[in-house]
C-alpha positions as CSV (number, residue, x, y, z in Angstrom):
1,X,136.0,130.5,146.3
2,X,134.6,129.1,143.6
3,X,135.6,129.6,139.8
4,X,132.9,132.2,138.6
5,X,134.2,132.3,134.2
6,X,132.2,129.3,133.1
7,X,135.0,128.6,130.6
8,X,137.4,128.2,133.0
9,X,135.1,126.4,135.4
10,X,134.1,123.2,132.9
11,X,137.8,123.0,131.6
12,X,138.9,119.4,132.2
13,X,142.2,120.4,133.0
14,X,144.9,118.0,132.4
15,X,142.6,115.6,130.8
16,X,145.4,114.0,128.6
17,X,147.7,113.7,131.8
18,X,144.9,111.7,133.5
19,X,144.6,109.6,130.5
20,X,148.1,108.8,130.6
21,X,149.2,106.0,133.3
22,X,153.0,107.9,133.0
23,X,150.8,110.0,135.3
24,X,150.1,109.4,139.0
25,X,146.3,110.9,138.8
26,X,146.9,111.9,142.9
27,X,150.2,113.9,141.6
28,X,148.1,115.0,138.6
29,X,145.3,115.9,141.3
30,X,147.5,118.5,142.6
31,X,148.5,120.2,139.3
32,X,144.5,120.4,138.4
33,X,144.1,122.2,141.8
34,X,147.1,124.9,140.7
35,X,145.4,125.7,137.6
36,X,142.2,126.4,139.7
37,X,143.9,128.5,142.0
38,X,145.2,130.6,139.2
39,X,141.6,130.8,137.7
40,X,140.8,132.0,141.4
41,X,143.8,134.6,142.1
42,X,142.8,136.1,138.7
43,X,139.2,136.5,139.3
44,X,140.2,137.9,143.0
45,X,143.0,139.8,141.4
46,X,141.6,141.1,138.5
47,X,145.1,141.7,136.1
48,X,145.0,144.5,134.3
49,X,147.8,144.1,131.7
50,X,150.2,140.9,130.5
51,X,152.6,142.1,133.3
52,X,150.2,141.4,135.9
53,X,149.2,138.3,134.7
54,X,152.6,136.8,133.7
55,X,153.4,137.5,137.7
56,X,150.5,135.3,138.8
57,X,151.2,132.6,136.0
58,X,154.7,132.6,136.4
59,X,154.0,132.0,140.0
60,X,151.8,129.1,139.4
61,X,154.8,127.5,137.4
62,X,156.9,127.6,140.5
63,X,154.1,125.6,142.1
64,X,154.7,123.0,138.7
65,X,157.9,123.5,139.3
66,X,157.8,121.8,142.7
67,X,155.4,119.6,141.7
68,X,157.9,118.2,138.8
69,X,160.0,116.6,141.9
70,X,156.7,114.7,143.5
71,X,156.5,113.4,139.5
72,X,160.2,112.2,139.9
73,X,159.8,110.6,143.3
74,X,157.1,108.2,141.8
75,X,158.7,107.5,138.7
76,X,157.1,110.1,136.5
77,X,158.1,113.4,135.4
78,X,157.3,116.3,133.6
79,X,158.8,115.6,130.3
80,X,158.2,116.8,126.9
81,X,154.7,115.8,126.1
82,X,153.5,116.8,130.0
83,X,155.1,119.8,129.7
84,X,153.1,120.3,126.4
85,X,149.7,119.7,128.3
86,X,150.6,122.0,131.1
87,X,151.3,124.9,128.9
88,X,148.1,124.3,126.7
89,X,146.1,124.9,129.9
90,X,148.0,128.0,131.2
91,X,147.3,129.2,127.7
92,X,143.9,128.2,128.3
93,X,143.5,130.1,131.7
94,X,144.7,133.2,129.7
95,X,142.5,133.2,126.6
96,X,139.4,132.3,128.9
97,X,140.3,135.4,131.0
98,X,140.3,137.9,127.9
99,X,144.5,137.1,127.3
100,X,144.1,135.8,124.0
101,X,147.1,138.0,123.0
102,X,149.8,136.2,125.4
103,X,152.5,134.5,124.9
104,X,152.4,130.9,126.1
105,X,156.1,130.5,126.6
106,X,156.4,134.0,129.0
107,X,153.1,132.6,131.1
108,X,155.5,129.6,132.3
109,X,158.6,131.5,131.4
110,X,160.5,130.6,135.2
111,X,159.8,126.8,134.6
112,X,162.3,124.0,135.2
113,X,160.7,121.4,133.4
């Protein structure tokens, strides 16, 4: 289903990860594609508290969380900067879906990178 919160919809997520050849773009593909299902799980969802949403964020970051291994396997990895980038878009996700008031570090609190 398409991404109906505009916001969310012309977000270039993970821009500064495609700009950085660190990066495999086909690896960085697949975290893009986790970010858009969260935009869609929340708009299907509908989260009605920070609780609710934390669950679906948190288990987006397991999908990163995974993903950090495919990183490893062609050289990369999810390392201070990338991890910096992810977490600005999860933040992203939340303010653009009326969570302004949530804390970055509990949206991707379950994360191993």
């Amino acid at each position: 289903m398409p991404i109906t919160n505009q916001r969310a919809a012309d977000h270039p997520f993970l821009r500064h990860m495609y700009g950085d050849a660190y990066f495999p773009d086909h690896i960085v593909d697949r975290g893009r594609a986790i970010l858009v299902r969260l935009c869609e799980r929340i708009e299907a969802e509908r989260p009605s508290d920070l609780a609710a949403l934390y669950a679906l964020t948190q288990a987006a970051t397991e999908e990163f969380n995974d993903l950090d291994e495919e990183f490893g396997a062609a050289g990369s990895g999810i390392e201070t900067v990338g991890r910096e980038w992810i977490a600005e878009d999860f933040f992203f996700v939340a303010a653009a879906y009326g969570f302004a008031d949530a804390d970055v570090e509990e949206l991707i609190a379950n994360r191993d990178w």
